[in-house]
C-alpha positions, 0 to 999 in steps of 0.5 A: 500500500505503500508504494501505491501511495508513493506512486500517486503522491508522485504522479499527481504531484508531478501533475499539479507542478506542471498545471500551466493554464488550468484543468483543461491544459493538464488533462492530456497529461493525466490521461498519459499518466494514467493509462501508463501506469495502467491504473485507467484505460482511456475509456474509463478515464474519459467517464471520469473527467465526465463526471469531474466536469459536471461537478462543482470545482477545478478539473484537475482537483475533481479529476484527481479525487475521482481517479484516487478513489478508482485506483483505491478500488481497482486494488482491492481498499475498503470504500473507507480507505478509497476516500482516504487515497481520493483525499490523498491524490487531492492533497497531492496535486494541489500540494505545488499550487500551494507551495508556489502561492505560499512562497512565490507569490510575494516574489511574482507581486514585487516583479510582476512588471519587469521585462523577464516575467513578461517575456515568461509569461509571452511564451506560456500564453500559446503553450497552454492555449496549444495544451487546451488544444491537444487536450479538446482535440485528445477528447473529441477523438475519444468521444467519436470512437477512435479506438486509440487517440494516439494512432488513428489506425481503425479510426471510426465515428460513432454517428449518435456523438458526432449528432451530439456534437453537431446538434450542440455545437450549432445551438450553441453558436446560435441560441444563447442557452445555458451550457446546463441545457446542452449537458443535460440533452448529452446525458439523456441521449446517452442514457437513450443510447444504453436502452436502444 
């Protein structure tokens, strides 16, 4: 159980120190990550950040709480002690946020202005929009079919997704409606999908 807990400190650990730009910009990253270490198959990591992002909160924190909880689970723990690891992977991937904001953030006021900073900040402004990029485009290759978003070998389209897609991707350009509207229509369709 040790190394189980050492292994999660280190991954999310790793995952929080390196969040440039937000949830949306690790997400490629966890999923990696994951699936390398075979604690998630693509698949299940997909259900999982569906779940993170319907929930109340940053990403990167929901996402790791619910994969701490999976992997807990996937090796056999009490559900008692899965919500202990859950919390533990939590506290793990927010750990550098906290170091960084406790300790750098009286730096980063007192230098905020200076040339360096901006000339920092100039070249990670198109890193993470390339990361939200990679990451968008990773999830929408799952969610139409591809059987592995690395290699499009065998690559297929599931028409009901891409008529989701479609269909919310039109309303929302043109009818200012809640997002709400367009998850809950994504996940009644996907609960038709189940029965049919």
């Amino acid at each position: 159980m040790l190394k189980l807990l050492a292994d999660i400190f280190f991954s999310f650990f790793k995952i929080g120190l390196f969040t440039l730009g937000g949830g949306l910009a690790i997400i490629t990253l966890v999923q990696q990550e994951m699936a390398g270490r075979g604690w998630l198959t693509n698949a299940q990591f997909m259900d999982i950040l569906g779940i993170a992002q319907m929930t109340p909160g940053p990403i990167g924190v929901n996402t790791a709480t619910f994969v701490g909880y999976r992997i807990a689970e996937m090796q056999g723990c009490s559900p008692l002690m899965a919500v202990a690891v859950s919390l533990f992977a939590t506290l793990s991937v927010t750990l550098p946020s906290v170091i960084g904001v406790h300790f750098g953030g009286g730096w980063f006021e007192r230098h905020r202005e200076s040339t360096c900073v901006k000339r920092v900040f100039a070249v990670l402004r198109p890193l993470v929009a390339g990361f939200v990029t990679a990451a968008g485009l990773t999830l929408a290759l799952e969610c139409f079919g591809a059987p592995d978003v690395y290699s499009l070998d065998d690559l297929s389209f599931d028409p009901v997704a891409c008529f989701v897609f479609a269909a919310t991707l039109v309303i929302t350009l043109t009818r200012r409606i809640s997002p709400l509207w367009g998850l809950a229509i994504g996940a009644a369709a996907g609960v038709l999908c189940q029965f049919a």
